[in-house]
Legacy VTK file of the C-alpha trace (Angstrom):
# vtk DataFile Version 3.0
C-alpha trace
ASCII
DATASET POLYDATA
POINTS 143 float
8.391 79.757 -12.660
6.458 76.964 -11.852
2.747 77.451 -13.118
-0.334 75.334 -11.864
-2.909 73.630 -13.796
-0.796 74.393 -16.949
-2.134 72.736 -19.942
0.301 71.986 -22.586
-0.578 70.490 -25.932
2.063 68.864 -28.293
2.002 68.854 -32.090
4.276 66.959 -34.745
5.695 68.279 -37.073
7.185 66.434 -40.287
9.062 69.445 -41.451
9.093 73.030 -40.247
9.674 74.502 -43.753
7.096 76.887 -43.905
5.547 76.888 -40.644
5.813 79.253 -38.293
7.654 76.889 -36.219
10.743 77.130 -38.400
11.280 80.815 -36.743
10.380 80.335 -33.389
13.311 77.231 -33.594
15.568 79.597 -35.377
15.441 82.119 -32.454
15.092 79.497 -29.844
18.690 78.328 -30.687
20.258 82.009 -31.469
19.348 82.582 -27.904
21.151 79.948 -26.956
24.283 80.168 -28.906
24.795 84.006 -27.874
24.090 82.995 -24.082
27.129 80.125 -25.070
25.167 77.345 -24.395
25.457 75.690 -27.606
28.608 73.605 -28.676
30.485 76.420 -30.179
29.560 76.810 -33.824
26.191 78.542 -35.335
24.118 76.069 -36.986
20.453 76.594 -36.792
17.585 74.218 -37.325
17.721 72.887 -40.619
13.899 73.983 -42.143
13.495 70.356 -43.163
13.829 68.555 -39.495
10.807 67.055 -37.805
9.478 69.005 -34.705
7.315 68.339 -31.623
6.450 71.862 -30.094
4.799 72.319 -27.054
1.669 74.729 -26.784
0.470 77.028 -24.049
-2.937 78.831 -25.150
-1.746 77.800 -28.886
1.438 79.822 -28.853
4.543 77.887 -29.027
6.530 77.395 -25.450
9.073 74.995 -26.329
10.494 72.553 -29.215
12.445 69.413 -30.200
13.653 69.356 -33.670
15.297 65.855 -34.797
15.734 63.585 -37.750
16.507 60.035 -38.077
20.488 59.532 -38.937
20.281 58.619 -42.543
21.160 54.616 -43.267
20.509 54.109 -39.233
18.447 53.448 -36.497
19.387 56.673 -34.461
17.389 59.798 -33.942
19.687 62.963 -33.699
18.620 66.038 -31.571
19.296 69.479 -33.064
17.122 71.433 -30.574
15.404 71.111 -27.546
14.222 74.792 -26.153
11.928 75.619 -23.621
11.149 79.584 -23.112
12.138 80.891 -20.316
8.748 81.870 -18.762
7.318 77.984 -19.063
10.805 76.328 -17.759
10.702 73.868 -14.884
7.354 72.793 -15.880
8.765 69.605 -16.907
7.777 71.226 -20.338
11.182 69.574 -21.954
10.446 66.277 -20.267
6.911 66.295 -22.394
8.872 66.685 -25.598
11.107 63.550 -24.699
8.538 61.637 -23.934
6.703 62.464 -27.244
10.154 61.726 -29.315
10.609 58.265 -26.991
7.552 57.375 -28.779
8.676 58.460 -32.378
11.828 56.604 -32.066
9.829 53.739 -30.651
6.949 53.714 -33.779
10.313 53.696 -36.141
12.087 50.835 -34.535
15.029 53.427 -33.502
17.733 51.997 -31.077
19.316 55.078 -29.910
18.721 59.107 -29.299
21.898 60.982 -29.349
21.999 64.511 -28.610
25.046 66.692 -27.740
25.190 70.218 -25.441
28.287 72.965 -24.718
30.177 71.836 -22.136
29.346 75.203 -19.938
25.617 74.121 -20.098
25.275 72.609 -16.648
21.653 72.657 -16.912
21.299 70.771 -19.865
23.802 68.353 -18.632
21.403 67.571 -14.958
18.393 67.736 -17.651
19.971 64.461 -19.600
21.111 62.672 -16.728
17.572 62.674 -14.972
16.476 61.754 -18.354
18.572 58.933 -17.987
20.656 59.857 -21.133
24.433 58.895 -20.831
27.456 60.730 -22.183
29.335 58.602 -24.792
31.717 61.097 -26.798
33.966 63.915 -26.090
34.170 66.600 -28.466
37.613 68.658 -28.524
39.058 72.019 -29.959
41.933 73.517 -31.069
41.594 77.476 -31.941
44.038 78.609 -34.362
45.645 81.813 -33.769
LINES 1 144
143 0 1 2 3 4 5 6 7 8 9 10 11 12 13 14 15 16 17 18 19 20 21 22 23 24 25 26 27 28 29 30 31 32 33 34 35 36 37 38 39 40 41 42 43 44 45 46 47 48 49 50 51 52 53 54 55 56 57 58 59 60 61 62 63 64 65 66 67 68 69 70 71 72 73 74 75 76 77 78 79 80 81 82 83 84 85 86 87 88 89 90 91 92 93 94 95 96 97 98 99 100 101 102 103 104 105 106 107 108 109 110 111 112 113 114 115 116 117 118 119 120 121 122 123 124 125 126 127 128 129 130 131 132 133 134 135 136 137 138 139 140 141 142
């Protein structure tokens, strides 16, 4: 629902260990992974990833967890979440700009980020975010 004159703030986070953040990332991503949306295994936020989090009246309307690929220059996306209440907002749009500058102040080259293939939104969300697909992940389920 789109909402007018919607303020949003935006805070960093180095780690979410011990914030309050760390659960509202934990459920964001079980919500996703029972709706399917997630690429197939459950793995939620580690509690030492960085964070931006978007704010509505200081509660917590949507998140970006991330790191920077260890011996690279590539920032990995774990999570990005917007509640359902604040979406198309251009909520998760605010938290990609925020990272671009992140991976900009830390002389990153890439962003790579990964969703299910049945998550159709997602997909239109990374292409108008001018993000382009570069891997295929496959399957095989053992009987």
């Amino acid at each position: 629902i789109m909402k007018k004159n919607l303020k949003v703030d935006v805070a960093h986070y180095s780690c979410i260990k011990n914030t309050i953040i760390k659960d509202y990332a934990e459920n964001a991503f079980l919500e996703l992974f029972k709706a399917g949306l997630t690429y197939g295994f459950y793995s939620p936020p580690s509690k030492d990833h960085n964070a931006i989090v978007a704010y509505v009246n200081n509660n917590p309307v949507g998140i970006m967890t991330w790191d920077v690929m260890k011996d690279s220059t590539t920032i990995s996306v774990y999570l990005g979440y917007v509640s359902k209440e604040y979406r198309k907002n251009k909520i998760y749009k605010k938290l990609w700009n925020e990272l671009l500058i992140k991976a900009k102040e830390q002389n990153c080259t890439a962003i790579d980020g990964n969703t299910s293939i049945k998550n159709s939104i997602m997909q239109k969300t990374m292409k108008k975010l001018k993000r382009i697909p570069y891997a295929i992940m496959y399957r095989y389920n053992i009987k």
